[in-house]
C-alpha atoms as an extended CHARMM CRD file, in Angstrom:
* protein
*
       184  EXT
         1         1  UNK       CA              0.0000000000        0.0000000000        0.0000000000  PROA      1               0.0000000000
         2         2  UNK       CA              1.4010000000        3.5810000000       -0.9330000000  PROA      2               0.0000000000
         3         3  UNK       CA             -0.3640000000        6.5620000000        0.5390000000  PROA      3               0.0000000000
         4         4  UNK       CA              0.4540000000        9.2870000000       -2.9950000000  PROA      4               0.0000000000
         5         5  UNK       CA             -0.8850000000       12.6850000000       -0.9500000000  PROA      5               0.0000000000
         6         6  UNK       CA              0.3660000000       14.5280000000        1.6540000000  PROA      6               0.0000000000
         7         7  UNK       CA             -1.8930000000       13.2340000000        4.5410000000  PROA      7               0.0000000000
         8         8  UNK       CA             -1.4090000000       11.6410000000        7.0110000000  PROA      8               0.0000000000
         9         9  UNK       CA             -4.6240000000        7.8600000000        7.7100000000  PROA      9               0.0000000000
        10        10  UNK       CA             -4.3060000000        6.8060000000       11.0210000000  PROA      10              0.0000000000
        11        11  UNK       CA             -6.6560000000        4.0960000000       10.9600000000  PROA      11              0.0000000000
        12        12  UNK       CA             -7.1460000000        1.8150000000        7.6960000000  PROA      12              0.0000000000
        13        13  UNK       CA             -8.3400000000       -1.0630000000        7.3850000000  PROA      13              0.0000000000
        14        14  UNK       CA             -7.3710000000       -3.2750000000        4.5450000000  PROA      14              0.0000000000
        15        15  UNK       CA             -9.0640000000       -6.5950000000        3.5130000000  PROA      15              0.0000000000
        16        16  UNK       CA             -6.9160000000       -8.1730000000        0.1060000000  PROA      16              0.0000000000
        17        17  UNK       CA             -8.5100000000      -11.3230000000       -1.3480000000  PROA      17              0.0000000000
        18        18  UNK       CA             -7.5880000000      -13.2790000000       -4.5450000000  PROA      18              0.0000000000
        19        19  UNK       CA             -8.0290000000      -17.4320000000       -5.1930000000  PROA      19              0.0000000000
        20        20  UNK       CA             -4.4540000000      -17.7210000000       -3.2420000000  PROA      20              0.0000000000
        21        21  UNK       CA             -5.0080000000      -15.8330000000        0.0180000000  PROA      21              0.0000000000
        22        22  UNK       CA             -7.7280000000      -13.6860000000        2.0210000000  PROA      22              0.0000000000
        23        23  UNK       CA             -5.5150000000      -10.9890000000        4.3070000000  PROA      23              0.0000000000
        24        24  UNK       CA             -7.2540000000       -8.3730000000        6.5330000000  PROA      24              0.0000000000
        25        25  UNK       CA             -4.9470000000       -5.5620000000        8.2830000000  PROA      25              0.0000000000
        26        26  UNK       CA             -5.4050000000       -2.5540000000       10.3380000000  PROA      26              0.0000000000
        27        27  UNK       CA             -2.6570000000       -0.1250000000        9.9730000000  PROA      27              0.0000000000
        28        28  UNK       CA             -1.5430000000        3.4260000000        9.3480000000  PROA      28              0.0000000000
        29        29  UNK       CA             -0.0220000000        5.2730000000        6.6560000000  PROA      29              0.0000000000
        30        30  UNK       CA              2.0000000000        8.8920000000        7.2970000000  PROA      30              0.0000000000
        31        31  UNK       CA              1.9280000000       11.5410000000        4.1790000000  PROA      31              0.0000000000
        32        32  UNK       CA              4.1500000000        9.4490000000        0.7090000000  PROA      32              0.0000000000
        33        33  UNK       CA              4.1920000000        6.2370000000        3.0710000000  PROA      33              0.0000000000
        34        34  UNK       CA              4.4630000000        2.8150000000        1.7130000000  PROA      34              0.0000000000
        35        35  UNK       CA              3.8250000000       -0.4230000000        3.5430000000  PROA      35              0.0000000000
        36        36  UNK       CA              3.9960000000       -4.1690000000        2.6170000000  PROA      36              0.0000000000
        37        37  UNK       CA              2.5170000000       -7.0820000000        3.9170000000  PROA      37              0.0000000000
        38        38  UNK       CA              3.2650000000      -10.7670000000        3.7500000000  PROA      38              0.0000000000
        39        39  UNK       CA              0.9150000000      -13.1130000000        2.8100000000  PROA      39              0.0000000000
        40        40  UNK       CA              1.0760000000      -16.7780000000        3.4240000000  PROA      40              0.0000000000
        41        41  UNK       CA              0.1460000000      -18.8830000000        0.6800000000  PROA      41              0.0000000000
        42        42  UNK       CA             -2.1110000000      -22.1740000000        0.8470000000  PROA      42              0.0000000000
        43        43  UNK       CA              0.0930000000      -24.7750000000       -1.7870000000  PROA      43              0.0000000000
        44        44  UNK       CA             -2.3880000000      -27.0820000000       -1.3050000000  PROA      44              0.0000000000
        45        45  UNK       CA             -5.0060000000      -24.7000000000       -2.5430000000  PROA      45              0.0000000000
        46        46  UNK       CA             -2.2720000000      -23.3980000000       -4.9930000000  PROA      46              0.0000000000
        47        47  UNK       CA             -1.8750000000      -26.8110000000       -6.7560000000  PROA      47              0.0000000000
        48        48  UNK       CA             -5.5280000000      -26.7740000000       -8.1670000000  PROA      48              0.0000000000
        49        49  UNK       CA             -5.4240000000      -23.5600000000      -10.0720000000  PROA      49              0.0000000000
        50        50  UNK       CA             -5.0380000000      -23.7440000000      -13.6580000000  PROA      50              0.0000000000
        51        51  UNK       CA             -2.2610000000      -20.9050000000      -14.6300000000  PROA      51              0.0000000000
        52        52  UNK       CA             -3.7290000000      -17.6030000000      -16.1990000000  PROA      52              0.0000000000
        53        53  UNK       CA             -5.1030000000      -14.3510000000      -14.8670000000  PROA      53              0.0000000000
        54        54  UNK       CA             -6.3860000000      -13.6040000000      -11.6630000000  PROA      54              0.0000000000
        55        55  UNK       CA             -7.9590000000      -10.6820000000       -9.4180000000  PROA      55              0.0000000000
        56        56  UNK       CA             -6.4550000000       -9.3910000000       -6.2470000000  PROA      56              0.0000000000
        57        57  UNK       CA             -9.8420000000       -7.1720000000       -4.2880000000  PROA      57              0.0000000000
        58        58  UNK       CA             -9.1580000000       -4.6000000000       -2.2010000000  PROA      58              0.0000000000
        59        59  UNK       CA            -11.2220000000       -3.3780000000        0.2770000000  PROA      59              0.0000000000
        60        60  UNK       CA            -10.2260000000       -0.3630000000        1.9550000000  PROA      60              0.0000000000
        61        61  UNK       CA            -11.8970000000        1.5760000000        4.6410000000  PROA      61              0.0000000000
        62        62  UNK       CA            -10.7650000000        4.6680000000        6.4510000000  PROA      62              0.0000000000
        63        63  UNK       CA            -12.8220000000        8.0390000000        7.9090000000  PROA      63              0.0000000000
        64        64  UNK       CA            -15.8950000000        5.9420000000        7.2690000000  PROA      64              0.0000000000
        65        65  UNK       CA            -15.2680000000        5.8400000000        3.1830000000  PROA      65              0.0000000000
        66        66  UNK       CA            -15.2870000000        2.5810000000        1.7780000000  PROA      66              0.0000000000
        67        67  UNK       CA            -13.3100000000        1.9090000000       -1.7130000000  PROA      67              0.0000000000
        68        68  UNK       CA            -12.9910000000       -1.3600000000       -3.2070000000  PROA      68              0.0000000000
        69        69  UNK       CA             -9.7050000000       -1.5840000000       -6.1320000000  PROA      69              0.0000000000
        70        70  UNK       CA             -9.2070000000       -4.4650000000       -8.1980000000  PROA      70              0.0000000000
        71        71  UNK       CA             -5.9290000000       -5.0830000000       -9.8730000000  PROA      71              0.0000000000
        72        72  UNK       CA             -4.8390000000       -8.6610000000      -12.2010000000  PROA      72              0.0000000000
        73        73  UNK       CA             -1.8470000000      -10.8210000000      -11.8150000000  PROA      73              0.0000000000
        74        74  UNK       CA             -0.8670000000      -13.6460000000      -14.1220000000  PROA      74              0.0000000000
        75        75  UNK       CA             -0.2800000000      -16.6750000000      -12.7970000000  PROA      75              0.0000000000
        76        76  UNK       CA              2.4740000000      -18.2740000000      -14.6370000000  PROA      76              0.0000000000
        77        77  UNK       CA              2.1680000000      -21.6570000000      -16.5050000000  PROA      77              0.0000000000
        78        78  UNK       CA              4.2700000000      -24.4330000000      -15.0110000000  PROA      78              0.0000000000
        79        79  UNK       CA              3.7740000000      -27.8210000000      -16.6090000000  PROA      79              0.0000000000
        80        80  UNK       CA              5.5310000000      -30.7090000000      -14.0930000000  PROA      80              0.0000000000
        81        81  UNK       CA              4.3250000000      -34.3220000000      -14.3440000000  PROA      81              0.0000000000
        82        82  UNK       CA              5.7960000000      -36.5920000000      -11.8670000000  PROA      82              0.0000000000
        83        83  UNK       CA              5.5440000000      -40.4010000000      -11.9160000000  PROA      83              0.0000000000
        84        84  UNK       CA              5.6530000000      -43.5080000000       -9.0500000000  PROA      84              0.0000000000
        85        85  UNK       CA              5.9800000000      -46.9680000000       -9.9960000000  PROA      85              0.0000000000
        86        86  UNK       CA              5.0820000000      -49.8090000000       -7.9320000000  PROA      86              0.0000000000
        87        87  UNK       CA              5.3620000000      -53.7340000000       -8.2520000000  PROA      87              0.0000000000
        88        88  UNK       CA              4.8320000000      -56.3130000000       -5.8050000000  PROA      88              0.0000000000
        89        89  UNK       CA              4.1930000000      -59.7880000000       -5.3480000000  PROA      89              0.0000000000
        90        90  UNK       CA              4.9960000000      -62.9220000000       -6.8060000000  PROA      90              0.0000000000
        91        91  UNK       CA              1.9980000000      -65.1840000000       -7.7540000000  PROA      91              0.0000000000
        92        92  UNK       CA             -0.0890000000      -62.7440000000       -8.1120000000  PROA      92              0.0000000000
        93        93  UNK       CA              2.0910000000      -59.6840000000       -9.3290000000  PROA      93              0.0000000000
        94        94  UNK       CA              0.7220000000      -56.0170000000       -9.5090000000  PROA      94              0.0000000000
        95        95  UNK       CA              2.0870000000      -52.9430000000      -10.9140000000  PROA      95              0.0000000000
        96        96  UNK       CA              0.9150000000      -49.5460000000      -11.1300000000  PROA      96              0.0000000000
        97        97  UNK       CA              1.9800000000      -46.6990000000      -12.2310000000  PROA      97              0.0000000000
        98        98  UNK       CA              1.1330000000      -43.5630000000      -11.3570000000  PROA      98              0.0000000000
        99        99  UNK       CA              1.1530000000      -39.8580000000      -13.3490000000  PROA      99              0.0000000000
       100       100  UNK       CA              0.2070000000      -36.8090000000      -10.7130000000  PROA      100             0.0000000000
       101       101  UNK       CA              0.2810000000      -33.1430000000      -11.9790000000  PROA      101             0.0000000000
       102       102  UNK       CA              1.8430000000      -31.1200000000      -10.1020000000  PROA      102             0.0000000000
       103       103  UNK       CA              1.6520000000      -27.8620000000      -12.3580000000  PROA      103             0.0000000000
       104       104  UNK       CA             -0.9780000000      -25.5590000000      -13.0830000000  PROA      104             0.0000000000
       105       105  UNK       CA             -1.9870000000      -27.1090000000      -16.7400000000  PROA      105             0.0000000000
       106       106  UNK       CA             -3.9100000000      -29.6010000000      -17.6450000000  PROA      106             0.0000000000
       107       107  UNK       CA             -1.5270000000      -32.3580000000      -19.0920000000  PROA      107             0.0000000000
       108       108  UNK       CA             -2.3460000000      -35.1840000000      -21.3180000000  PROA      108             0.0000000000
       109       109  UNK       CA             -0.2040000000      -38.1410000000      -19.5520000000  PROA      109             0.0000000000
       110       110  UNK       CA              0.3180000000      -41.1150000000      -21.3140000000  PROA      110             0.0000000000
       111       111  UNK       CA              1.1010000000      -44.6000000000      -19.7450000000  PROA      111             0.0000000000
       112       112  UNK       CA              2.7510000000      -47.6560000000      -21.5950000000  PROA      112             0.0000000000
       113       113  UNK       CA              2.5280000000      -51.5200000000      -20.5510000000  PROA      113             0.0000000000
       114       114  UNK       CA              4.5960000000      -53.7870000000      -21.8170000000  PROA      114             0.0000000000
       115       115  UNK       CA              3.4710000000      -57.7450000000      -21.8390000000  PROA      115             0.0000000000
       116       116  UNK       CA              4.5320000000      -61.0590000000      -23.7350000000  PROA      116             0.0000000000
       117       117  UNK       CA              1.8750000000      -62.9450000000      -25.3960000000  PROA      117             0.0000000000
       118       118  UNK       CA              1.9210000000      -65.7840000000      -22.4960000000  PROA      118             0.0000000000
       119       119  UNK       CA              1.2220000000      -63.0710000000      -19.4260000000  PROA      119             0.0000000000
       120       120  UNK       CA             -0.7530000000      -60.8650000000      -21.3760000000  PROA      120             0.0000000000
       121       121  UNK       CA             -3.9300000000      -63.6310000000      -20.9860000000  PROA      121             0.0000000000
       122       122  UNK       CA             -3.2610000000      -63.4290000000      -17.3530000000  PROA      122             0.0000000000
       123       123  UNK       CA             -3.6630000000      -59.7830000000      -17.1910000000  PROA      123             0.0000000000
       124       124  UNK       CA             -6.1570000000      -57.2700000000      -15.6700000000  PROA      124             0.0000000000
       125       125  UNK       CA             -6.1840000000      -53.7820000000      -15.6680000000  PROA      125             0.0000000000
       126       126  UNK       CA             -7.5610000000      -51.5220000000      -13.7790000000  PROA      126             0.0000000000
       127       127  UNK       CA             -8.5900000000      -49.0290000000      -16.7440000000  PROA      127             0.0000000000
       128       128  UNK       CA             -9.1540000000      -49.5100000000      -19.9940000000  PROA      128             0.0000000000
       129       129  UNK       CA             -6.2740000000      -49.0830000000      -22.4850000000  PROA      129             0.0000000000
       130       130  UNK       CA             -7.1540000000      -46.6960000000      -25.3100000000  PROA      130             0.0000000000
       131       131  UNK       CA             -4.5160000000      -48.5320000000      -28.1660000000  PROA      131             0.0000000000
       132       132  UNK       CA             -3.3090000000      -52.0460000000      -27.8800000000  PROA      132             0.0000000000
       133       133  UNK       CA             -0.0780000000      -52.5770000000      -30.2630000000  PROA      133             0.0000000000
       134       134  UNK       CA              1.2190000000      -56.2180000000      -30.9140000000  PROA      134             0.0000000000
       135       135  UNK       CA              4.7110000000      -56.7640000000      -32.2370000000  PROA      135             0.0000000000
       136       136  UNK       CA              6.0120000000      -60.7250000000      -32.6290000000  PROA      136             0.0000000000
       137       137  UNK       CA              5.6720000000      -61.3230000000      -28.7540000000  PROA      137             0.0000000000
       138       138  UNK       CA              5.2950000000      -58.4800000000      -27.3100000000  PROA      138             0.0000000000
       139       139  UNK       CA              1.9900000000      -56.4470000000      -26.5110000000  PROA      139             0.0000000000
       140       140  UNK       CA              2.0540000000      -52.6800000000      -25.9980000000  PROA      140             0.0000000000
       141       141  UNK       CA             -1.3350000000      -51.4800000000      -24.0410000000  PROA      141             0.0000000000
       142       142  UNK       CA             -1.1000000000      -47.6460000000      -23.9790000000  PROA      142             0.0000000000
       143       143  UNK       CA             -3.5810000000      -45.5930000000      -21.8160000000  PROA      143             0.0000000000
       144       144  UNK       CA             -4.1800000000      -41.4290000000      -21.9270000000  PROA      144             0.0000000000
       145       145  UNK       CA             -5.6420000000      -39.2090000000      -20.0000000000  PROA      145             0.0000000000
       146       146  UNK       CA             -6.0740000000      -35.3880000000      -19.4360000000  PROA      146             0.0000000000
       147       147  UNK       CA             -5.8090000000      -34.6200000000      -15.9760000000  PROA      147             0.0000000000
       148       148  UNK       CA             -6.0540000000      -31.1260000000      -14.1970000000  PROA      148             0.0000000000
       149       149  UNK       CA             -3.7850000000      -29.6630000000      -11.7400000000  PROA      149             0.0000000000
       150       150  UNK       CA             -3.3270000000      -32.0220000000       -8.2640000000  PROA      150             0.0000000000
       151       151  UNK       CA             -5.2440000000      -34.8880000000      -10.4370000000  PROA      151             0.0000000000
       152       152  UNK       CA             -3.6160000000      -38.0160000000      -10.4080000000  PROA      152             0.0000000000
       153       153  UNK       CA             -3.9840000000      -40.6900000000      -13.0600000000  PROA      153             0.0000000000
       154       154  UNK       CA             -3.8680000000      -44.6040000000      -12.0530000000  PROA      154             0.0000000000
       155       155  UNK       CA             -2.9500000000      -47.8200000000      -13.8370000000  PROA      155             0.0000000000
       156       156  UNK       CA             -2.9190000000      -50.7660000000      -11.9520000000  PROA      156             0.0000000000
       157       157  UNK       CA             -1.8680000000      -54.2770000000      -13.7780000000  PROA      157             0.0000000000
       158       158  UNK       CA             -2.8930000000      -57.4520000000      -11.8050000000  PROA      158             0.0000000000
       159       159  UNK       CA             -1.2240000000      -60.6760000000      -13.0970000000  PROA      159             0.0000000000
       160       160  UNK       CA             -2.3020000000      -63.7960000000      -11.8110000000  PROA      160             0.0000000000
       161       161  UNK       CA              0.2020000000      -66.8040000000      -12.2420000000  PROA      161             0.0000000000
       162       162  UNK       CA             -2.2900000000      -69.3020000000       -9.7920000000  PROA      162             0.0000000000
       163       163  UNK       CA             -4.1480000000      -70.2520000000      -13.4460000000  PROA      163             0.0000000000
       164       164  UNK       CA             -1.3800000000      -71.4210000000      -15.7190000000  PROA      164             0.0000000000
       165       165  UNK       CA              0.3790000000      -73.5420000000      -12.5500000000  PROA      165             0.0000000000
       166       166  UNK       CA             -3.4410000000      -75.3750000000      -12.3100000000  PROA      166             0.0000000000
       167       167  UNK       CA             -3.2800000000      -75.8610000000      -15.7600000000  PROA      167             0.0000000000
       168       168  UNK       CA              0.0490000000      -77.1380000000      -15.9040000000  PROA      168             0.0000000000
       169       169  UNK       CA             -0.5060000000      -79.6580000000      -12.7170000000  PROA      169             0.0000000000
       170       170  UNK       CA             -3.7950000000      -80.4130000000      -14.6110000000  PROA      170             0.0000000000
       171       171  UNK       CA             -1.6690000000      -81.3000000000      -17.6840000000  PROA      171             0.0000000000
       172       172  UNK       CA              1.2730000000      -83.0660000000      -15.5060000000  PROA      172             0.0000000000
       173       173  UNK       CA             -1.3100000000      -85.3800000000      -13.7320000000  PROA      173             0.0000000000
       174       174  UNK       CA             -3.4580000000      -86.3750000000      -16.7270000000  PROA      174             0.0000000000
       175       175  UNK       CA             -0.3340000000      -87.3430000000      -18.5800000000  PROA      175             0.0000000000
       176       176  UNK       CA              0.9640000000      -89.4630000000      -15.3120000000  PROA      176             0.0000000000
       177       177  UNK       CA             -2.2920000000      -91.1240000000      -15.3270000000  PROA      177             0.0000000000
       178       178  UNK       CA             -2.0300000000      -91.7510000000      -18.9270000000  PROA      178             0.0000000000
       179       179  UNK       CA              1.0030000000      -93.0730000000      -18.4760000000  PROA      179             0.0000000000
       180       180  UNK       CA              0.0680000000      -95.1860000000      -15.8010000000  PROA      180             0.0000000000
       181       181  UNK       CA             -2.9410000000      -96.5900000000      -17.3780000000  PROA      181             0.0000000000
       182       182  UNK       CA             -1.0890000000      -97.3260000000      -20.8660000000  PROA      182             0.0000000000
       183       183  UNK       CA              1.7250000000      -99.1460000000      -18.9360000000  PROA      183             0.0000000000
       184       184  UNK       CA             -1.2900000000     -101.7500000000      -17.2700000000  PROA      184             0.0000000000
């Protein structure tokens, strides 16, 4: 605040709101004075706003005069995508991925699975892939999504291994008991 005349406000009081803060202050100003304030910031609340123009309000009060001023600041654009990877288990394996945004853009974040052609009918995801690609015996399941600032963006792969070892003891004891009955 900058008083620009030559007298002297002994009692203001000063309410500044915008989408990052809301700051009230009582204070007083001498003739060409200039005062700052500082303002703590929410980064929680800071995380979910999309970059681009906002309004700071003023609300001023003094001698029983109320003025409200409005002025704009731009928010700059900062696009930041981080990733975590997970995988556990043996059996039954998982792994997820995960894409957060932690700028103030939307982002279009793409995730890529890579599975041969014998786990890939063991498989379950937990969203739908938007583009399967097969190539000799490999399978590429790709997945996109536009998520907003402080969204995060899940893919969780479940492969179960407890089928194919049935199958195989299935196969293992019907040819023993082949065997055995061909040999009587």
């Amino acid at each position: 605040m900058r008083n620009k005349v030559s007298q002297q406000f002994p009692e203001i009081k000063a309410r500044f709101k915008s989408a990052f803060f809301d700051f009230s202050e009582n204070f007083s100003l001498n003739a060409y004075e200039k005062k700052e304030f500082e303002v703590t910031l929410d980064k929680e609340e800071m995380k979910k706003l999309v970059a681009g123009s906002y309004i700071i309000s003023t609300d001023i009060e003094t001698y029983g005069v109320k003025e409200r001023i409005e002025n704009s600041f731009r928010f700059t654009e900062k696009e930041e995508v981080m990733t975590k990877e997970k995988k556990e288990g043996f059996l039954i394996s998982t792994f997820v991925i995960e894409k957060v945004n932690e700028g103030n853009l939307p982002a279009l974040v793409r995730v890529e699975m890579k599975k041969n052609i014998i786990s890939r009918l063991f498989t379950t995801f937990s969203v739908e892939p938007v583009k399967v690609e097969r190539k000799g015996f490999v399978v590429s399941y790709i997945f996109q999504k536009e998520i907003r600032p402080a969204e995060t963006f899940r893919v969780k792969a479940t492969t179960n291994w407890f089928y194919p070892l049935i199958l195989l003891a299935a196969i293992v004891a019907s040819a023993l008991l082949v065997h055995r009955y061909t040999s009587t």
